[in-house]
C-alpha positions, 0 to 999 in steps of 0.5 A: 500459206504457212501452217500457223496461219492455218490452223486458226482457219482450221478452227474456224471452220471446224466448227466443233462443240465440246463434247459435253464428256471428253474420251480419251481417243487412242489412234494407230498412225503411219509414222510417215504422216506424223508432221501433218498429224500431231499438231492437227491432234493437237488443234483438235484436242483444244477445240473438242475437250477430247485427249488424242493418243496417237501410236505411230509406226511401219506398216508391219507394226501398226499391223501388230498393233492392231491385232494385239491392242485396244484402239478408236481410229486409224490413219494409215497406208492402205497396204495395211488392208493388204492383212485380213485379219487387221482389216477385220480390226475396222467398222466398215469401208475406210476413207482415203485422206490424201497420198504422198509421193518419194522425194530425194533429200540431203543434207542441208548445204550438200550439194543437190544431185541430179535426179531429173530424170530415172537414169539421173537418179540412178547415177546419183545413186550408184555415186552416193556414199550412202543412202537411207531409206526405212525398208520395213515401212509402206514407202520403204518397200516402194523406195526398194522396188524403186532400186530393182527398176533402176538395177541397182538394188545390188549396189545399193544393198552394201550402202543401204542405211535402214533406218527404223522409222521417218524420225531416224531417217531425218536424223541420218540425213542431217547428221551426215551419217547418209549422203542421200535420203529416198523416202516420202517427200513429206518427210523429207521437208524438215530441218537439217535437210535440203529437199533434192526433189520428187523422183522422175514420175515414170519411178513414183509409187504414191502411198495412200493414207486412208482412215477407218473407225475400229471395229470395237472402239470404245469411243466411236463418236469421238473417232467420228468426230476426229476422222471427219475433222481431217477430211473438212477444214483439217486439208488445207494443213495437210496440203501444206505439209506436202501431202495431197488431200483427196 
């Protein structure tokens, strides 16, 4: 089902009252779930009266972010809780909201490399001109753990193409400039680049994006109301964005 078709059921099933004040909710994003996340904001704003600022990022920035800046609401990797004090930013437990795995992408009409099984994909790797990934991000790191398991971190270091978050990624991989993108399958379902597939499972490392009320939100109901509207109706979108819904 296509994601227009599913945003009005969304709506309906939300079932959300405008707030009778709207707040103007700020929220810290993982950079690798803003094609799911921006236009559920977007639906959100519209059937709640409330604005939804959302700054995206790596891990290591939503981590600065946090400790340097004012904000409501998170959705992010869980290895952001990995940093004591930026856990300390959150009221309470955190909620996991759906997990991804690493996908393989190229340019679209490239052709598809074989990566069926670990030792395809390392073969496809050490044949590659050039890879992309985003290092300093969740899924980055897991992408460079991926390299070492398959022994070929060395080979790849002198073609690595580091790009600076998802959107540059995409832009690397459909612009030419990278043979082959390895990063969040998600991600890598966009215009410009044609999806090679999921890395063999026994190489996965699925990220965990999970959602959490600040400590000292200045808009705890209006956080409340968003976070609860992601893990009811809001799923089904993100299913169709090719993320996992838990």
């Amino acid at each position: 089902m296509q994601l227009l078709v599913l945003l009005p059921l969304v709506l309906a099933a939300a079932a959300i009252v405008p707030a009778a004040r709207a707040a103007d909710l700020q929220v810290i994003a993982g950079g690798g779930i803003a094609g799911a996340l921006t236009p559920l904001a977007a639906e959100f704003e519209k059937a709640s009266g409330h604005k939804v600022t959302i700054r995206y990022g790596t891990t290591p920035e939503l981590i600065a972010l946090a400790k340097s800046s004012a904000f409501d609401a998170v959705v992010l990797p869980r290895e952001f809780l990995n940093d004591t004090d930026a856990k300390a930013k959150l009221a309470g437990a955190t909620t996991d909201l759906a997990r991804v795995g690493l996908g393989v992408a190229v340019h679209a009409g490239a052709p598809k490399p074989d990566i069926a099984s670990p030792e395809a994909l390392k073969q496809a790797l050490l044949a590659a001109k050039s890879v992309a990934t985003v290092p300093a991000s969740a899924a980055g790191a897991q992408v460079m753990k991926l390299f070492e398991r398959l022994e070929v971190a060395a080979a790849v270091k002198a073609k690595l193409q580091a790009a600076p978050g998802p959107a540059k990624l995409i832009e690397a991989v459909a612009g030419g400039e990278a043979e082959l993108g390895l990063f969040l399958i998600n991600v890598l379902t966009a215009p410009g680049l044609d999806v090679v597939g999921p890395v063999p499972a026994a190489l996965d490392q699925q990220i965990t994006y999970t959602l959490g009320v600040a400590r000292d939100a200045a808009q705890p109901e209006a956080a409340g109301a968003f976070l609860t509207f992601l893990q009811t109706p809001a799923k089904a979108v993100l299913k169709a964005r090719g993320l996992t819904p838990i």
